[in-house]
Each structure stands twice: as structure tokens, then as C-alpha cells.
N, C-alpha and C positions, 0 to 999 in steps of 0.2 A: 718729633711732632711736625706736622705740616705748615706751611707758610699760612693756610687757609687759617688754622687753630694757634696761632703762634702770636698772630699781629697783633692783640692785642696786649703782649704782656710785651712786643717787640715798641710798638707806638705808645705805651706808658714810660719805658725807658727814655725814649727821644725826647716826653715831652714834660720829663719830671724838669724841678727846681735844681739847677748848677752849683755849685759850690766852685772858688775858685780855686784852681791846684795852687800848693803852696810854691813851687816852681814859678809861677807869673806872680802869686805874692812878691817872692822875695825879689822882683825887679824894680828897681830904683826910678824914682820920675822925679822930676824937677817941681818945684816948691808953687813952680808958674805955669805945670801942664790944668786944663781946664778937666775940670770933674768929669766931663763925658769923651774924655781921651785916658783916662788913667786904666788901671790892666781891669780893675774891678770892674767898672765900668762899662767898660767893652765886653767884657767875657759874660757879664751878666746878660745882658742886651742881645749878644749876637750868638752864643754858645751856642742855643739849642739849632739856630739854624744849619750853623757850619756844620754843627754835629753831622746830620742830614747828608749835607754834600759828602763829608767826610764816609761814612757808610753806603753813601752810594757806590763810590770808588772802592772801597776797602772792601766790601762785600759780608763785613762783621763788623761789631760793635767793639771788639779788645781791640781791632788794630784802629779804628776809627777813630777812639778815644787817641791814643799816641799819635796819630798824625794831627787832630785836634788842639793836643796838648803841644805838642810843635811846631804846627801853624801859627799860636799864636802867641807863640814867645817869638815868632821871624816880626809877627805882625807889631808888637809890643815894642821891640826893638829898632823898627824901624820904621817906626809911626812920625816920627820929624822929618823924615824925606817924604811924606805924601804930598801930593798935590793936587787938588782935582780940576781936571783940562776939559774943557769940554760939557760934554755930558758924563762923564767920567764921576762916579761917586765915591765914598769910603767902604760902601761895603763890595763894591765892583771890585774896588782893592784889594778888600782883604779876602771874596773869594778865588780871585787869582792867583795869591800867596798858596790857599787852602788847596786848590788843584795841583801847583805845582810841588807841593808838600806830599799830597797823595800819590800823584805818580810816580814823584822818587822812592817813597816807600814800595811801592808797587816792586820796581825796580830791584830796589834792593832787598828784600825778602820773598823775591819768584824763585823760585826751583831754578839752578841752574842761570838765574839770570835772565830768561827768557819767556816772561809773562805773557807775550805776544805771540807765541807759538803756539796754534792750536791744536785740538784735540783731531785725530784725523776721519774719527766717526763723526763727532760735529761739525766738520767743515763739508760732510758730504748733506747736509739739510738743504733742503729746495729756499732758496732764498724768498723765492715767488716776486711778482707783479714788482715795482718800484712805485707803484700807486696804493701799494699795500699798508699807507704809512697813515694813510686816513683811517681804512680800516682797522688800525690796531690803536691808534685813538678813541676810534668808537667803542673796541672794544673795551679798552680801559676804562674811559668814563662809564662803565657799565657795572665796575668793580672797586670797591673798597680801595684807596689811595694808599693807604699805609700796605693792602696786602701786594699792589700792584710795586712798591720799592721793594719790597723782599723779593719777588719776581725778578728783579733790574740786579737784585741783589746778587742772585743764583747763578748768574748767568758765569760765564767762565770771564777770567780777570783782563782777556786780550778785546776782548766783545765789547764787558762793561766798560773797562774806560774809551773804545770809543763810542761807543753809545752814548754815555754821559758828557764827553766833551760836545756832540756833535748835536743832542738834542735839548742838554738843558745848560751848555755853556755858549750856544750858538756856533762855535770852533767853526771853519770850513773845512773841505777833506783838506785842501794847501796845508792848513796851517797844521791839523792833527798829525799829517805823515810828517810835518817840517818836527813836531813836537816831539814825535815816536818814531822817528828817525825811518821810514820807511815809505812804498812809496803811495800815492792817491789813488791808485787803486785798488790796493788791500785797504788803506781804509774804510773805501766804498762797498767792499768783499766783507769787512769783519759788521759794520753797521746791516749790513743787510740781513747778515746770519743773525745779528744779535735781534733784529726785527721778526727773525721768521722761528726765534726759538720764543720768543717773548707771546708771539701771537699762537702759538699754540700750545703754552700754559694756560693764555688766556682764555681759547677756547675748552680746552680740559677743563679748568675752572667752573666753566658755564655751562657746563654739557652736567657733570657732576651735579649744578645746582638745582641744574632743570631735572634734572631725573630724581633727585631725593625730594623737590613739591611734588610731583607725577605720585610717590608713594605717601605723602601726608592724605 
């Protein structure tokens, strides 16, 4: 089935009601933790979002859920060392747990170990303009939200996660290459590809659309 005929039964999933896993049940809290720190509580509250991030990274929903699910037993466990500094919030917290949760799975279930190694036909894609980044803003607000993450989804797993640190975590390329150990300008090399394969689903998307109203 295609991303186009998919989203719908993919964006039901994300946005059903959570149950929580018996694994964050069975975590123990102290008699004097406050009701909107306890596992229920949080996992009720914040699930569906992380899920989100969690599937952004993972690229499918069976691994999402397990990094999910281990995210926030890191989060659970280690919810009495938070503090927030700054501007610094709880959930800023607990999605930087979620990230770094995701890219070690990443890590440790790549072929070989080497999720960052790309495909050598998709690395030969015209990356185009570096101004191109407005452009495929436009074009996404122009497309269905839920079908434009399955899009983010597909893309190959060394693209996605810098795409996603660099666009919806803020990352800069320093800190991505400091993160994925290599160096600031293949990070700038893999974001660019993952912009120039994104914007021309986008456009196949649209081209598609327009041509089947042309036969209504």
C-alpha cells in the first residue's frame, strides 16, 4: 500500500488512547512522588507525542513502540535528577532521553553496524539549491501532515536521523557529527540529500494529484 492510501490507518494508530506497558507499571515511586510525576501519569500525557518522535527516527511503528517503551522507563527512572534550568522544560527532557534512546537503537539494529552508510545510487541525487529548504516547506504545507512523516519516514535510516535532529530537534551540524561521530560535512551532505529526495516525493505526490482532478 502506498504512504498516499496508508496515512490514514498509520495517523489512527499514533493517535489512538495508550494503555500503559506493564513494564512502567511495575516501577516503584515513592508514596510522596506528586500525581503528575508518576509512570501513569506521564505515559498517559506524553505517549502519543513521543510515540511521533519515536517513528520519526525508527522509520516503523514495531521499533518505535520499543524504543518508546524504553525511553520511558530511562525517563521514569530517572525523573528525580531533573531539573529545569533556564528555559529548559520536562518535556525538552524527556525528548532528549527519546532521541538518544532512538539512535542507539538505530545503532544497534543497523546491518552491520553502520546505519550511516549510504546507499551509493542515493548518494548520487542532485542535492540542489541550499535555498531549497523554503521550497520544500511550501511544498509540504501543501500535503497532508501525517502523509508528509511517512515521507520522513521512508527515507533511508542515515538521512532520517539527520534530518530529524537537524530540523525538528534544532541539532546544529557541530553537534550532529559530534553525536554520530563523524564529520560537519557529511552531515550537511546527508541533510541535503535527505531534502532533495523528500522534495521530490513531494513533487510526485502533487503531480499525481493534479493529474487525477485533470480526469475527474
Amino acid at each position: 500500500m502506498t504512504i498516499a492510501g496508508n496515512h490514514q490507518v498509520f495517523s489512527g494508530y499514533l493517535n489512538q488512547e495508550r494503555k500503559v506497558p506493564s513494564r512502567l507499571e511495575k516501577i516503584i515511586t515513592h508514596d510522596h512522588t506528586p500525581e503528575n510525576r508518576k509512570p501513569a501519569a506521564i505515559y498517559e500525557r506524553y505517549a502519543p507525542v513521543m510515540l511521533s518522535l519515536c517513528v520519526r527516527y525508527c522509520g516503523n511503528i514495531q521499533d518505535a513502540e520499543d524504543v518508546l517503551h524504553e525511553g520511558f522507563i530511562k525517563i521514569i527512572r530517572n525523573i528525580d535528577s531533573f531539573r529545569s534550568k533556564g528555559n529548559g522544560s520536562f518535556e525538552a527532557w524527556m525528548r532528549r532521553i527519546m532521541v538518544n534512546t532512538a539512535l542507539n537503537h538505530l545503532r544497534d539494529h543497523a546491518r552491520e553496524k553502520s546505519f550511516l552508510k549510504l546507499d551509493p545510487i542515493l548518494d548520487k541525487i542532485d542535492a540542489g539549491e541550499e535555498d531549497g529548504e523554503n521550497y520544500l516547506q511550501e511544498l509540504a504545507e501543501r500535503i497532508d501532515p501525517q502523509v508528509v512523516m511517512e515521507m520522513i519516514c521512508e527515507l533511508p535510516a542515515g538521512y532520517r536521523a539527520v534530518f530529524n535532529m537537524y530540523v525538528f530537534e534544532s541539532f546544529s551540524h557541530r553537534e550532529i557529527a559530534q553525536t554520530l561521530n563523524f564529520s560537519e560535512n557529511t552531515s550537511k551532505s546527508q541533510l541535503s540529500k535527505a531534502r532533495a529526495l523528500l522534495r521530490k516525493k513531494l513533487n510526485g505526490l502533487l503531480i499525481m494529484k493534479a493529474e487525477s482532478h485533470e480526469k475527474e
